[in-house]
Wavefront OBJ file of the C-alpha trace (Angstrom):
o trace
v 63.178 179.082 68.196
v 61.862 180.840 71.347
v 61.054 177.220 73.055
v 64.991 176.166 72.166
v 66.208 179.251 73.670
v 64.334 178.469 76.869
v 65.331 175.111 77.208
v 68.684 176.212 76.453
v 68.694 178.882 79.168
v 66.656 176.525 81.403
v 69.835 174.135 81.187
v 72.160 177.057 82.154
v 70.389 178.175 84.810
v 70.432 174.501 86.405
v 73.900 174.035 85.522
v 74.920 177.584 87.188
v 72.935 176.773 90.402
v 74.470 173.306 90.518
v 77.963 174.769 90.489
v 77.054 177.306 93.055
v 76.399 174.584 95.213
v 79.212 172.478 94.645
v 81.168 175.698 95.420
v 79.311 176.611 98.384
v 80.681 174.199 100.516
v 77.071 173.219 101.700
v 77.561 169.481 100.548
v 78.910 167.555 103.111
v 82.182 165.512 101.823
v 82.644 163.975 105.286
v 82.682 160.151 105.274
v 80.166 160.084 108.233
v 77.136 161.786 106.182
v 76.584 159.406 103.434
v 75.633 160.091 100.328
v 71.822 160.032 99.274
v 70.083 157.910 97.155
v 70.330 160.182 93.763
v 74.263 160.578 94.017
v 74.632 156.660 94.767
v 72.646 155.896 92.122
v 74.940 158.383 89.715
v 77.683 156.811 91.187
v 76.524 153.181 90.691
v 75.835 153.563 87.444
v 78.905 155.233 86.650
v 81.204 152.371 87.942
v 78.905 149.873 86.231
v 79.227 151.521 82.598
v 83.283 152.525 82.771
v 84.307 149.203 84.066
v 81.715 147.876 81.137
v 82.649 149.932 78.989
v 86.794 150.404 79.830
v 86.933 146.131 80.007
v 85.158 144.954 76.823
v 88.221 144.884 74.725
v 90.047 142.665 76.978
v 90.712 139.077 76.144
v 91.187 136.734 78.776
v 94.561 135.194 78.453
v 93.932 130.764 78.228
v 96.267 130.357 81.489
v 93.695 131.877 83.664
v 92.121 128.302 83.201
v 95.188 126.482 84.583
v 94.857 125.499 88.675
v 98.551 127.318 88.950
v 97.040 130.555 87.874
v 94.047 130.154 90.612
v 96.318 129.245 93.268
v 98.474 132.056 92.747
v 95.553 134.519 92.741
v 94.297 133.172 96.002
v 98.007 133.803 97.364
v 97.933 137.429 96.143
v 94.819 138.197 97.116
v 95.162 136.866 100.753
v 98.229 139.565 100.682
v 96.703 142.433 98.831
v 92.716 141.917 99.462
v 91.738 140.144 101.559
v 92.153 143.183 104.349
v 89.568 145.179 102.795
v 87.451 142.569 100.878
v 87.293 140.088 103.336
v 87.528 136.039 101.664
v 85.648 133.081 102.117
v 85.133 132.587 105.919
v 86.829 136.083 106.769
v 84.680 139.058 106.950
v 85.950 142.257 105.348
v 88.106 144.547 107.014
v 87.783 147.894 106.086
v 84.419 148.358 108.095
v 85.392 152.018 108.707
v 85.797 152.855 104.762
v 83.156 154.931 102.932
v 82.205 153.530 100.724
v 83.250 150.441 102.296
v 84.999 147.850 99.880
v 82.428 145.162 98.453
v 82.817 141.716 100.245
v 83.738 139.801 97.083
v 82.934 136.772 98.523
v 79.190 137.948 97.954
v 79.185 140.497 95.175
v 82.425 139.216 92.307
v 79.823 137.267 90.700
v 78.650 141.155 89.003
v 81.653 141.574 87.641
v 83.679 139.365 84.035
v 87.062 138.240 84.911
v 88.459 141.019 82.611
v 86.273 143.581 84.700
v 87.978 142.382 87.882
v 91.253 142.837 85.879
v 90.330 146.302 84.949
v 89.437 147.639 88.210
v 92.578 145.717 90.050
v 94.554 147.328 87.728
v 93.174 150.685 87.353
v 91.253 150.811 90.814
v 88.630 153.215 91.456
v 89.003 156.904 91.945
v 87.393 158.091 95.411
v 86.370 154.552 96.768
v 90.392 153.310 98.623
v 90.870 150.650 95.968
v 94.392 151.066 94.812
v 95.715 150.963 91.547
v 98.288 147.929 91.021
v 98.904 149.092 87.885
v 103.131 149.254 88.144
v 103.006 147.374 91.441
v 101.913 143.944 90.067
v 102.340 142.130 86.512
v 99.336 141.737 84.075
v 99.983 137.984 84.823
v 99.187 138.471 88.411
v 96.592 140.708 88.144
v 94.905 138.357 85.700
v 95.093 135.609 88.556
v 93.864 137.794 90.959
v 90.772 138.468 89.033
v 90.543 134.575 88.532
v 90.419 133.554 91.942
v 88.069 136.741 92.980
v 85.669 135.074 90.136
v 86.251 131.818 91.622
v 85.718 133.028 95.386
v 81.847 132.769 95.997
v 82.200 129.500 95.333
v 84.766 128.179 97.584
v 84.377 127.319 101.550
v 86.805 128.226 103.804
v 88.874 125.209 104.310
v 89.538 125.708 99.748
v 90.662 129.461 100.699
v 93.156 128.131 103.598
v 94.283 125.615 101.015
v 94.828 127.295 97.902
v 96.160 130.328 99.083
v 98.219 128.834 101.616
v 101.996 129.198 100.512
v 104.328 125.518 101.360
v 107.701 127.431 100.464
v 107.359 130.504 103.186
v 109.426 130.472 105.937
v 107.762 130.678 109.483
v 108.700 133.612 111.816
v 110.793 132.378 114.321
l 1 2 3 4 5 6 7 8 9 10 11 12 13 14 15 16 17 18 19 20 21 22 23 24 25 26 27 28 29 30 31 32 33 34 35 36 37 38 39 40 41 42 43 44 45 46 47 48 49 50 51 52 53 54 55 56 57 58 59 60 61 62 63 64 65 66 67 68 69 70 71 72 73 74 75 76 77 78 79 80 81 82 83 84 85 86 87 88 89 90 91 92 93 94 95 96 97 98 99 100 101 102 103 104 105 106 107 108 109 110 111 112 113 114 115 116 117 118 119 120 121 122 123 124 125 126 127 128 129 130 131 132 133 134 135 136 137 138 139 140 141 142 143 144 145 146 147 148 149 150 151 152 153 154 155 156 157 158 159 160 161 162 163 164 165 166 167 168 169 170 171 172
């Protein structure tokens, strides 16, 4: 019993001093002083397990197999992603961002297609990825996540070409 009561207090004492810190002010929340390797690592793991974890019960609707649904996805993402994420021959954007946003053209191969959903959806607390939740419909969010799955595999010239859109209007 004594050895449970010290772990126990043990655990208290580590959980007050923790706090203390975090209310301190000592930890530096500026984007400029990045985070060391313990709290990335927390972090990491974190968004690895919830997406996991917050994604398995998704089923991946049959049209995200149709060319339509691939092409549309490459349309929305040149509008809604491409800024941050960069696409295939376009570096990312958001250079400034910390975190910066993932170049998908490199790293969507980690992620399902119903991950992608999840985290276009639901986006990511604390990292700048937005929500679309409300903005966009599950149909285009699901072609979104197809062509992000699909992007480390196309070259430039298939980007230009499938997300290229014949019915907008030039600006004059």
């Amino acid at each position: 019993m004594k050895t449970l009561s010290t772990v126990v207090l043990t655990l208290v004492g580590v959980a007050l001093v923790c706090y203390a810190y975090l209310l301190s002010g000592w930890y530096n929340i500026g984007a400029t002083a990045h985070h060391n390797a313990l709290t990335l690592s927390v972090l990491d793991l974190t968004l690895d397990r919830s997406v996991a974890h917050h994604a398995s019960g998704l089923q991946t609707p049959a049209t995200v197999q149709e060319p339509a649904t691939l092409r549309a996805g490459a349309r929305l993402y040149s509008q809604r992603c491409q800024g941050c994420h960069g696409a295939p021959g376009i570096k990312p954007g958001a250079t400034s961002m910390y975190p910066q946003a993932p170049d998908l053209t490199k790293e969507a191969n980690e992620w399902s297609v119903p991950q992608l959903f999840w985290i276009v959806k639901n986006g990511i607390k604390m990292s700048g990825m937005p929500k679309y939740e409300g903005t966009l419909k599950d149909e285009e969010i699901w072609a979104i996540a197809t062509f992000t799955a699909e992007s480390p595999k196309l070259n430039p010239a298939q980007y230009q070409d499938l997300s290229f859109d014949s019915t907008a209007v030039a600006p004059h």
